[in-house]
Backbone bond lengths (Angstrom), bond angles and torsions (degrees), N, CA, C in turn:
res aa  C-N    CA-C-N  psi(-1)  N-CA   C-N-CA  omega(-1)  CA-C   N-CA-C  phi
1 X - - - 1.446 - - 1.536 107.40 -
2 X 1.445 122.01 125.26 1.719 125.22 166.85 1.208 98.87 -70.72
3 X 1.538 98.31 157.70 1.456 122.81 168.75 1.930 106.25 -51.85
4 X 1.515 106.37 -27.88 1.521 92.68 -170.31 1.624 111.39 -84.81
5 X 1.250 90.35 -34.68 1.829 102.15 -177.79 1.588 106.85 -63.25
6 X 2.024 128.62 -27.17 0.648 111.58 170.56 1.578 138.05 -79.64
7 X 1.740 91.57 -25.02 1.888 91.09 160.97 1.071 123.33 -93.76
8 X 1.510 139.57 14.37 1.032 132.28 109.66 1.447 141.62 14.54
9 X 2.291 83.43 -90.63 1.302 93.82 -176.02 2.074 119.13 -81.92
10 X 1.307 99.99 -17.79 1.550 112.39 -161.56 1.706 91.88 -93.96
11 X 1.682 121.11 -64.78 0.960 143.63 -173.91 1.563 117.53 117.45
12 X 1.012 136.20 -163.26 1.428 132.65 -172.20 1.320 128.92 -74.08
13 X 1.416 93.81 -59.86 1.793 109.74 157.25 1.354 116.39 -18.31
14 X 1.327 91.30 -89.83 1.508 112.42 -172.80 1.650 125.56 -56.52
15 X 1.311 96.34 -13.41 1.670 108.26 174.97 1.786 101.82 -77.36
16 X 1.366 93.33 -59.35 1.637 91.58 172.28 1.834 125.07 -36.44
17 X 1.423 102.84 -52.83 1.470 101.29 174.84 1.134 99.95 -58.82
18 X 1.524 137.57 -55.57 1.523 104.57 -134.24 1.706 86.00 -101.92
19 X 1.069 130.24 -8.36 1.729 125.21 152.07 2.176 104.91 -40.51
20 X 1.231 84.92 -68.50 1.286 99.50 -173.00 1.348 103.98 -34.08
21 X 1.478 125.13 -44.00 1.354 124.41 -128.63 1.590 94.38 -110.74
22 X 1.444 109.90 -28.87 1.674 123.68 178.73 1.628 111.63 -67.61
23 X 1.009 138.78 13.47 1.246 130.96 174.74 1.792 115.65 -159.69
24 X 1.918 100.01 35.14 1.400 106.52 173.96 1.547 126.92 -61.56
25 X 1.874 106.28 -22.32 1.360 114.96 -172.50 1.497 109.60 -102.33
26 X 0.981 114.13 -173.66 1.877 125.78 151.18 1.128 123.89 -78.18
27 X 1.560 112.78 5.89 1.637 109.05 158.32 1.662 124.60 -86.41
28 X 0.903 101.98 175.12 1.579 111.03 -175.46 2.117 94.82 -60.41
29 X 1.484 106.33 151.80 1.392 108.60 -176.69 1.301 102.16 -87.63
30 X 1.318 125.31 142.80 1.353 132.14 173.74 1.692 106.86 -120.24
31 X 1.503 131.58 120.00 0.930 133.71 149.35 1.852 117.29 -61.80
32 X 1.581 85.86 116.32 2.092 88.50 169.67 1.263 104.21 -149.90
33 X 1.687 73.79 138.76 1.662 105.52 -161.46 1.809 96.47 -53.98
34 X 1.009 123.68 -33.58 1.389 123.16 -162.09 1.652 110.13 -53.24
35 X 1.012 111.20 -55.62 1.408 142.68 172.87 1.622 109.34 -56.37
36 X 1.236 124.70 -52.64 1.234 121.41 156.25 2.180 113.37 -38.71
37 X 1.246 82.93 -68.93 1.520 88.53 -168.92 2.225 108.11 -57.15
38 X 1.390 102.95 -17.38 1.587 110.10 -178.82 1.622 92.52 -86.19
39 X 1.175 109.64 -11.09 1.718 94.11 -177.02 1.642 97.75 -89.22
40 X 0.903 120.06 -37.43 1.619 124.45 177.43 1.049 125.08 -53.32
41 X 1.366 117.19 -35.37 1.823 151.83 -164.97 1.766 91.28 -90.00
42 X 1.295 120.65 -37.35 1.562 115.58 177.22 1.495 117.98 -93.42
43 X 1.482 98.02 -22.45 1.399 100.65 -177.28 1.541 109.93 -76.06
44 X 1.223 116.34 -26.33 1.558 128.67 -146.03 2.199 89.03 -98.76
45 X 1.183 105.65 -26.31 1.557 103.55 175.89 1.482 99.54 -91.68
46 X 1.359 139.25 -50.30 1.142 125.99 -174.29 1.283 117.35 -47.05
47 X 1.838 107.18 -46.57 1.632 102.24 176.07 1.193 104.74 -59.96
48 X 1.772 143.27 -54.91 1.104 133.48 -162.54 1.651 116.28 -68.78
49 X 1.306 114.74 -0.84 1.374 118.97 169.47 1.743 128.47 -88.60
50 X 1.275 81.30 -40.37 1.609 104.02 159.83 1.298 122.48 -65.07
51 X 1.054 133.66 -26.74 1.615 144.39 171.73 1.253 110.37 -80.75
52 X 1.237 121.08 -47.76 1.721 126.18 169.19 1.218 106.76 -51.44
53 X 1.814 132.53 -43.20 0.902 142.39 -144.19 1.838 104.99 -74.21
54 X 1.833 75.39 -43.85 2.151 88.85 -162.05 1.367 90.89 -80.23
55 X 1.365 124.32 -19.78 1.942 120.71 170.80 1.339 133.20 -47.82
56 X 1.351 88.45 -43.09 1.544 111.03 -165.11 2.165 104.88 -121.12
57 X 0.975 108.22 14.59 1.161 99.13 -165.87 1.845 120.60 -79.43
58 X 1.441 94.57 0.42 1.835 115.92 172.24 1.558 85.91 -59.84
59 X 1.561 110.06 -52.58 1.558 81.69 -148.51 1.993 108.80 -96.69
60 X 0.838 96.01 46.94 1.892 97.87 163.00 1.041 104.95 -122.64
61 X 1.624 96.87 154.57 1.190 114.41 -163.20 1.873 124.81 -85.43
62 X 1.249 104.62 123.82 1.628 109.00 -166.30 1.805 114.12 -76.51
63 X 1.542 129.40 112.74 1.764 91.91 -175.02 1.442 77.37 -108.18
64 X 1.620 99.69 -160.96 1.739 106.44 -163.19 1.626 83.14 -118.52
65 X 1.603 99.47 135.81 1.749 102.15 174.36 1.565 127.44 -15.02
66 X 1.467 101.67 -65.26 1.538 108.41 -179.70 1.624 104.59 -36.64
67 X 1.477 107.69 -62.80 1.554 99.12 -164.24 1.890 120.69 -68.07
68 X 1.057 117.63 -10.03 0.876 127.45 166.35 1.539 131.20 -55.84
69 X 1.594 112.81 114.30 2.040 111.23 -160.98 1.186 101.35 -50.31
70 X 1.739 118.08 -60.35 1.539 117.37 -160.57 1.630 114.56 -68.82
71 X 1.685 116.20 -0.83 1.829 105.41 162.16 1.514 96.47 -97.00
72 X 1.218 119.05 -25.80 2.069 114.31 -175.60 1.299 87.23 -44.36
73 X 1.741 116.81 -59.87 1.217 110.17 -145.43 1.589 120.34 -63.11
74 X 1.204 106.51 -49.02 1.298 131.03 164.48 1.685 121.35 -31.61
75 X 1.187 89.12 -42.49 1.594 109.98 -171.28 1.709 92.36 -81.80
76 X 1.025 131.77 -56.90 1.433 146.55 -147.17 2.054 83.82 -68.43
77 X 1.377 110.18 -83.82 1.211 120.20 172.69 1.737 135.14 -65.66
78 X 1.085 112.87 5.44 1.492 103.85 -175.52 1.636 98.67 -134.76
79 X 1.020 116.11 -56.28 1.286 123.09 -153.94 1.831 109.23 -86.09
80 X 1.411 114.82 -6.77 1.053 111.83 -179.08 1.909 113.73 -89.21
């Protein structure tokens, strides 16, 4: 399979992940199709999560920095 026939068939996105993902070790890189098609399968929920997100996003709940654990914490240990 060429690089063109494969974004083609997967598309760009998803070529990137599983590019990305084919040469994490010190072994030789292997393009698989599997992984292509799992990048699609993540890509395709993230967008649909993100859309729910900006839909509905009136109704979550807003706090103000201060009250928030992960700046306490921050604040408590780093910044002092």
């Amino acid at each position: 399979m060429t690089l063109s026939e494969a974004v083609e068939a997967f598309g760009a996105d998803a070529m990137r992940f599983c590019l990305a993902d084919s040469g994490d070790s010190i072994e030789d890189a292997n393009f698989i199709v599997a992984a292509a098609d799992t990048a699609i399968l993540r890509l395709y929920a993230f967008y649909e999560w993100s859309k729910e997100y900006i839909e509905n996003r009136s109704n979550y709940r807003v706090a103000d920095i201060s009250e928030a654990g992960e700046f306490m914490f921050q604040d408590m240990y780093f910044l002092k």
